[in-house]
C-alpha positions in Angstrom: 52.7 -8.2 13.8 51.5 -12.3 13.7 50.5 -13.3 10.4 47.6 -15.1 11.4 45.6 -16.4 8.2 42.5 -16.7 10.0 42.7 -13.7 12.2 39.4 -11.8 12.7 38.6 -8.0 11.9 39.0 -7.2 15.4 41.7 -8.7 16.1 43.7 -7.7 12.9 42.0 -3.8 13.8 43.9 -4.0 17.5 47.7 -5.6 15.8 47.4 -2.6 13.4 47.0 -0.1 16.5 49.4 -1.8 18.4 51.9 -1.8 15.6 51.3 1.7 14.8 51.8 3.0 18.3 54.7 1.4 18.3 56.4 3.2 16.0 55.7 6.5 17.4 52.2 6.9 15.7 48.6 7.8 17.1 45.8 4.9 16.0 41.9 4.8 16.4 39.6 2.1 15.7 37.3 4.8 13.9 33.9 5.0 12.0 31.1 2.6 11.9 32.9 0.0 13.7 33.3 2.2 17.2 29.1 3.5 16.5 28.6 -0.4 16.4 30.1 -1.1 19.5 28.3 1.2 21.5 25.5 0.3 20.3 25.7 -3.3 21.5 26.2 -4.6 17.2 28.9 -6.9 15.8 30.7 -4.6 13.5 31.1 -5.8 9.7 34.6 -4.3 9.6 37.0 -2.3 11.3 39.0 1.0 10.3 41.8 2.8 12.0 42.9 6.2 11.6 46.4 7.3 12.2 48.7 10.4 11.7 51.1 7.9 10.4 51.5 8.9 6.1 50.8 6.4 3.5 54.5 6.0 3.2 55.4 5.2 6.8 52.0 2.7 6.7 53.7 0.9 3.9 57.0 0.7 5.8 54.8 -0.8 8.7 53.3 -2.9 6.6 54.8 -4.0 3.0 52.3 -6.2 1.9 49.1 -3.8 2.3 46.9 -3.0 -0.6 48.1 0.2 -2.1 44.5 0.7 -4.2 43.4 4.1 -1.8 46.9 5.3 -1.0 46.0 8.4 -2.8 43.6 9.5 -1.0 45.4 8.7 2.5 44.2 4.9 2.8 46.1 1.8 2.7 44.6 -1.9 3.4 45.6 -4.2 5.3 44.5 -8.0 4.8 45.3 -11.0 7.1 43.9 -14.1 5.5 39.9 -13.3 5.2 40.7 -10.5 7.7 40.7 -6.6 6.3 41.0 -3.4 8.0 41.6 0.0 6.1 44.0 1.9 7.5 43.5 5.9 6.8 45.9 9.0 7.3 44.6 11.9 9.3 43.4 14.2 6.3 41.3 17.5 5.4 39.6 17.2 2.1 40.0 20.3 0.3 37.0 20.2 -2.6 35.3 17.3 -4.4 35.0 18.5 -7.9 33.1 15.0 -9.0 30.9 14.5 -5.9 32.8 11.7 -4.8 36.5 12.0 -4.2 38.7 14.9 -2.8 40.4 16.6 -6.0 43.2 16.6 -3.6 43.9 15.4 0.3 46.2 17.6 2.9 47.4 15.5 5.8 46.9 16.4 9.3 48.6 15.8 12.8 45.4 16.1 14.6 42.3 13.2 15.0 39.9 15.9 15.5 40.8 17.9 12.2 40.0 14.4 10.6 36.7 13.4 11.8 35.3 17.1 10.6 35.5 15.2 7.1 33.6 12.5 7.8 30.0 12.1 6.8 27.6 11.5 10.5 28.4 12.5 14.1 27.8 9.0 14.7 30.0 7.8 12.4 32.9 10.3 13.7 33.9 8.8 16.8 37.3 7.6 17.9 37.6 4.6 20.1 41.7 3.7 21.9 41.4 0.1 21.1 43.0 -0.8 23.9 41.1 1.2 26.7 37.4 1.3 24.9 37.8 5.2 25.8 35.8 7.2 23.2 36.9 10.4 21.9 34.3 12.8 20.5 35.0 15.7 18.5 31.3 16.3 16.8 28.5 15.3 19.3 28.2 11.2 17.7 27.6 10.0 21.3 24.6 12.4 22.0 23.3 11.4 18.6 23.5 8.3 19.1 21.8 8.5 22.7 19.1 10.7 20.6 18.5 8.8 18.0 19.7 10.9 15.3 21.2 11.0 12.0 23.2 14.9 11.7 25.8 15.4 9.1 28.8 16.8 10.5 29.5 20.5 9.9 27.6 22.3 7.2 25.2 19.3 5.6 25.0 20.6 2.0 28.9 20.7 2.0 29.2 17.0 3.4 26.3 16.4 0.8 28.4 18.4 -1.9 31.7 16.1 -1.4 29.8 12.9 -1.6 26.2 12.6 -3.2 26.0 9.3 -1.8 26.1 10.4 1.8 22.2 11.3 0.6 21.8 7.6 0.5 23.8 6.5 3.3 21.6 9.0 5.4 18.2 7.5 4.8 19.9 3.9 5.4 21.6 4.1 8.3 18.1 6.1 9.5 16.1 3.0 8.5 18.4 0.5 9.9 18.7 1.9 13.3 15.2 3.1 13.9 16.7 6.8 14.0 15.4 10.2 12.8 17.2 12.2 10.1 18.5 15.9 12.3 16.0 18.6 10.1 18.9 20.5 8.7 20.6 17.0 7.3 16.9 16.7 6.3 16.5 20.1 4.4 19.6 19.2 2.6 18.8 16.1 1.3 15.8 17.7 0.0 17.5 20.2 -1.9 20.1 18.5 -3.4 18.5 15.5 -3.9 18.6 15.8 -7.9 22.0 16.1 -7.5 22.3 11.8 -7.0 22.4 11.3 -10.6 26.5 11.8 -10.4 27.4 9.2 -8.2 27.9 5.9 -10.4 24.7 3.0 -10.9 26.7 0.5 -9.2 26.9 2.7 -6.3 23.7 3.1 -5.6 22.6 -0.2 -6.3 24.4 -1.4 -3.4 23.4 0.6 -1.1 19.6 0.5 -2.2 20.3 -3.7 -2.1 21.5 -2.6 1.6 18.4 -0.9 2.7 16.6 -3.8 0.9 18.1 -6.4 3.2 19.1 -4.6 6.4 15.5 -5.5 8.1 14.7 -2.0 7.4 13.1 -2.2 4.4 9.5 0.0 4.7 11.3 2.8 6.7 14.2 2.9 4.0 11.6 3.5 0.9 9.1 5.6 2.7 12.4 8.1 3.9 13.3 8.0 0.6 10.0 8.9 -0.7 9.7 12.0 1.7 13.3 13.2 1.1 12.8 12.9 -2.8 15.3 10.5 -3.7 13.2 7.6 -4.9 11.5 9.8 -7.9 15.3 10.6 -8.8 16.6 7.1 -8.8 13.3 4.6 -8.8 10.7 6.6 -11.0 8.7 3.7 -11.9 8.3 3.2 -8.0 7.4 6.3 -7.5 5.2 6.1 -10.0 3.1 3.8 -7.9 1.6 6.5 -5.1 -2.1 6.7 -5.6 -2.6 3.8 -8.1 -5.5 2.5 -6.9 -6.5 -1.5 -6.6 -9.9 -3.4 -6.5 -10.8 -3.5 -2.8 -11.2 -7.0 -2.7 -7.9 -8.3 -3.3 -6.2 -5.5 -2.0 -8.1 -3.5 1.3 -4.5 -2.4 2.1 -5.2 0.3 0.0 -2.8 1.6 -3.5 -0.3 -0.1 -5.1 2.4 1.9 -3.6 1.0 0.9 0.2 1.1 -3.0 -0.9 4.7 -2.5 -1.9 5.6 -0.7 1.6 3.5 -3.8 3.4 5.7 -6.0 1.8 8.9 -4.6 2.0 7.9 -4.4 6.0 7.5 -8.4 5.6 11.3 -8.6 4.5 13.5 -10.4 7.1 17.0 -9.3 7.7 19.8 -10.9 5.1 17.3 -11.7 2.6 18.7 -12.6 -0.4 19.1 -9.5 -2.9 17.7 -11.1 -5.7 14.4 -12.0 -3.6 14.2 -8.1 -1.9 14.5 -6.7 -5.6 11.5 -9.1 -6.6 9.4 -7.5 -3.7 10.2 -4.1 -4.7 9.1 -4.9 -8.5 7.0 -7.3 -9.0 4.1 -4.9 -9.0 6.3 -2.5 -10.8 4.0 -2.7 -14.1 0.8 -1.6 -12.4 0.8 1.8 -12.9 1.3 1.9 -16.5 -1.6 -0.7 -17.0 -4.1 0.3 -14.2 -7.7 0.4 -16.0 -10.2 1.5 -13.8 -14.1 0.3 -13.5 -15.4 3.0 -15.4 -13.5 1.2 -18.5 -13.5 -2.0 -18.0 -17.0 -2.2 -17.0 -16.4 -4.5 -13.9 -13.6 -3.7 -11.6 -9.4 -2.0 -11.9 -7.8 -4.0 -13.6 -4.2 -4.0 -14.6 -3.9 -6.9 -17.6 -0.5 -7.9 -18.7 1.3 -5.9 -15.8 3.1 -9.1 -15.1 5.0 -9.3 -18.8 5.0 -5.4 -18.9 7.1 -5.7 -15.0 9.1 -8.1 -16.7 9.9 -5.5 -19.3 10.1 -2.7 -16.9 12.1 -4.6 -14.1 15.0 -5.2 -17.0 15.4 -2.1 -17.7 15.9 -1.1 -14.0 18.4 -3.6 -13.8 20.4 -2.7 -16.7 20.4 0.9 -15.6 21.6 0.1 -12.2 24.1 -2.8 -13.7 22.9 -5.5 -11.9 24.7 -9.3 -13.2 23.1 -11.3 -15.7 22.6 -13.9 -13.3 20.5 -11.4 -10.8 18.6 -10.0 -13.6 17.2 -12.9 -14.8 16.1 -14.1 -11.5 14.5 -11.1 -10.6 12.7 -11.0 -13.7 11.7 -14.8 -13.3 10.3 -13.5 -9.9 8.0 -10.7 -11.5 7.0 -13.1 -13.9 5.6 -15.7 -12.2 4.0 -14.2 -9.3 1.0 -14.0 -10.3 1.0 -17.9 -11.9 0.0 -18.7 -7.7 -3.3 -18.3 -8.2 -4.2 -20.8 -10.9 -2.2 -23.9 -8.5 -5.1 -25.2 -7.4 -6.3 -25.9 -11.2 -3.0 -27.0 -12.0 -2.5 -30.2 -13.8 0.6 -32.7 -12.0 2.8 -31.7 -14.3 2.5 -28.3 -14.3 2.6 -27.8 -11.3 5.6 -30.0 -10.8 7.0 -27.7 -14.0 6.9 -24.6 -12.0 7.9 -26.0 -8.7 11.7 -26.4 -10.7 12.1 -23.1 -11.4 15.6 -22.0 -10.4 15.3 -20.9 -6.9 11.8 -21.5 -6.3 11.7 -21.1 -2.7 12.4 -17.0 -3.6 8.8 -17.5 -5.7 7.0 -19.1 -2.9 8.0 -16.7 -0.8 7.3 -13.7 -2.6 4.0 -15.3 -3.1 3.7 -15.7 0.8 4.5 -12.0 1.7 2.7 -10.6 -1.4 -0.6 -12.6 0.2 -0.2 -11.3 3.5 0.4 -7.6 2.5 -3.0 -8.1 0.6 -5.8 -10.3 1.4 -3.9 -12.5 3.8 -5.4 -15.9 2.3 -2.3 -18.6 2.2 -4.7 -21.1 0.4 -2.5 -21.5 -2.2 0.7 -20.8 -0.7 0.2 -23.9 1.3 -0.9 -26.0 -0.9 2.2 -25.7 -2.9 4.2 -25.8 0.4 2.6 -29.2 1.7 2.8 -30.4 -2.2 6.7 -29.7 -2.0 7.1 -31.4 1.5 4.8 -34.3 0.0 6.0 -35.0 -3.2 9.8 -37.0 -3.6 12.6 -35.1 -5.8 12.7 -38.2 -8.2 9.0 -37.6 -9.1 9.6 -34.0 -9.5 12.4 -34.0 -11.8 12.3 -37.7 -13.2 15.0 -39.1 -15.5 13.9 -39.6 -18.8 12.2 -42.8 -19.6 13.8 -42.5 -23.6 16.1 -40.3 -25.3 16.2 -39.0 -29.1 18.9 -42.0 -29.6 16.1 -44.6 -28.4 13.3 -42.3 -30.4 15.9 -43.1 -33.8 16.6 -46.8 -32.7 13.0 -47.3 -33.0 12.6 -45.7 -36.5 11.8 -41.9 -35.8 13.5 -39.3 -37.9 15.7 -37.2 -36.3 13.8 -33.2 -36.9 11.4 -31.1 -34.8 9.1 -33.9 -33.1 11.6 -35.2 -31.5 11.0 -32.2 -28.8 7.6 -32.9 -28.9 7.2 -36.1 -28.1 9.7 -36.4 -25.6 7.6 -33.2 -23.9 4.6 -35.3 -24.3 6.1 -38.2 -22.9 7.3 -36.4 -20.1 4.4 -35.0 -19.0 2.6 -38.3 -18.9 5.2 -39.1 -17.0 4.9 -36.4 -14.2 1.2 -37.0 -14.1 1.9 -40.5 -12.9 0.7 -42.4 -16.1 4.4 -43.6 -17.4 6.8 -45.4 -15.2 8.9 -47.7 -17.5 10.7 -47.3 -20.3 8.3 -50.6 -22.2 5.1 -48.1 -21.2 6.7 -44.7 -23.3 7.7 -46.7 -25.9 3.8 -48.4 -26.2 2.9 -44.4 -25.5 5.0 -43.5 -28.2 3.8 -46.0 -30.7 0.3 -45.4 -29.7 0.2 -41.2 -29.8 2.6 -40.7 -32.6 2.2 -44.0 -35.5 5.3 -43.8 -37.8 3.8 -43.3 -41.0 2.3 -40.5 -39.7 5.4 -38.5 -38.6 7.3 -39.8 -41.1 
């Protein structure tokens, strides 16, 4: 096979057949990748099956990554390329809800695709011909719209407890139904997810957050009763109610769905996660108008999100970096509505926080899964567009070396009077480095700091 450092999936997917059959072996482009191309997509990766052992597929290929060869997998990498190569196998029992205690090889592809998790993910494509084989009904599925576990569901469900998941996304992301038996089974064994690992499931809920499937995604996971398993605290927002006039959408938990249906396909992860939380503190501070004599109210749900978004990501291992921009995100959202009162250089303050244009829009599709008034979302917008990166994030007219050539201690006021001379400075008042140190003189005498 050509070593081609830049080959494609595709391509790479086809050498690896070719080279397979070959030596004597069978070889399938199988799996999501053959689903894909029937239905039109561009595949994100490509997988063959082959009756070809571990061993031979190492003989075949000596440079593969060995990391699945237990199960009957070996990978095959070509410069960015990858494609997984697996051995015709049955799984025999999955003691851990995830992998087979042990694997027994088979000669046969059908005997392997009764293993697999959806009818549409079971089917076998020559990649040669493009002729399909179909051992479990994928291509009706597919033609029906459907989502069926193959076999008995609560036995694909037993092996795997993510397949639970996998279900509901791959029913979001293709406008499918979930086949009532797959259904039932999910039902009754969803308390069962809390075995797979956190980081598992927080990729594939950060899938269904980004495939363009959002609202379908959460509310399937609300009727199959996963999301009270794994997202209580979204859960927790069905039939919170909100003041009518910000919110004639209706409960917190029907914003949040409106919003999530706002989400565009590839949004950034960190951005989907702030849509999901940042009302994620309402129900534990709703107040209604009996109590607070006026209207719901739900003070402080903003820094008791912040609070409650943390520990969501901690629990489901998000990175450091994620975490913190997620909770920046909950934080600030509600900071929109005071722009219009804003002075300069607050305004030009929050406008450089890291990643802004994740708050602005947040801000946009949190407005029009409300009210639908973008007052202040365009203000900031056309302020943004208006307003040159220099004024934004000025360099500093003087430095705590220019504060001590001029007399001042070193010690706490330093910070504060560079703060103070940098907001006169974003409000336009300061321009040269003679006018702070006047400024400086005038606000803060030296006998009186010293």
């Amino acid at each position: 096979m050509a070593h081609n450092r830049r080959m494609p999936s595709r391509e790479l997917a086809n050498a690896v057949c070719d080279t397979l059959l070959g030596a004597g072996q069978q070889a399938f482009l199988v799996g999501g990748c053959v689903r894909d191309l029937l239905l039109g997509r561009e595949p994100a990766d490509f997988d063959v099956t082959t009756d070809a052992h571990p061993d031979r597929v190492l003989q075949l290929f000596p440079d593969a990554n060995t990391v699945g060869a237990q199960f009957g997998v070996v990978l095959v990498c070509r410069g960015a390329a990858k494609v997984e190569v697996a051995t015709f196998r049955h799984d025999l029992s999955y003691s851990d809800g995830r992998h087979p205690d042990r694997v027994e090889y088979a000669a046969r592809p059908e005997d392997d695709v009764s293993r697999r998790d959806f009818t549409i993910n079971g089917l076998l494509m020559r990649h040669d011909s493009g002729e399909v084989m179909d051992f479990v009904g994928g291509r009706d599925d597919l033609q029906s719209g459907l989502i069926r576990a193959i076999g008995d569901a609560r036995r694909r469900f037993a092996e795997d407890k993510l397949r639970m998941l996998r279900a509901v996304r791959f029913a979001a992301r293709f406008g499918y139904g979930i086949e009532p038996l797959t259904f039932k089974a999910i039902r009754q064994q969803a308390h069962e997810i809390h075995v797979v690992s956190a980081e598992r499931i927080h990729e594939e809920l950060t899938k269904l957050l980004t495939e363009g499937a959002a609202r379908r995604g959460f509310e399937l996971l609300e009727e199959s009763g996963l999301l009270e398993e794994i997202l209580p605290e979204i859960f927790a927002m069905k039939g919170v109610p909100q003041p009518p006039e910000f919110h004639p959408e209706g409960d917190v938990w029907i914003h949040t769905l409106r919003l999530l249906e706002g989400l565009s396909i590839r949004v950034s992860p960190t951005l989907a996660w702030g849509a999901l939380l940042h009302d994620v503190g309402k129900p534990p501070t709703f107040r209604p108008a009996s109590e607070t004599g006026d209207r719901i109210r739900f003070d402080s749900h903003g820094e008791v999100g912040v609070r409650m978004a943390a520990q969501i990501a901690k629990r489901l291992k998000f990175s450091k970096d994620d975490t913190e921009q997620i909770e920046a995100l909950v934080a600030n959202h509600m900071r929109f509505k005071d722009v219009s009162q804003m002075r300069k250089s607050t305004l030009k303050r929050f406008i450089r926080l890291p990643q802004f244009s994740e708050h602005l829009e947040l801000h946009r599709l949190d407005c029009q899964a409300s009210h639908g008034r973008l007052d202040a979302y365009e203000l900031v917008r056309d302020f943004l567009a208006e307003t040159p990166p220099d004024e934004v994030r000025p360099t500093r007219l003087l430095t705590g070396d220019d504060l001590n050539e001029m007399g001042y201690a070193p010690g706490p006021q330093y910070q504060k009077i560079l703060a103070a001379l940098e907001d006169a400075q974003l409000e336009g008042t300061l321009a040269t480095r003679e006018d702070a140190k006047v400024f400086v003189r005038k606000h803060y005498p030296l006998a009186a700091v010293g």
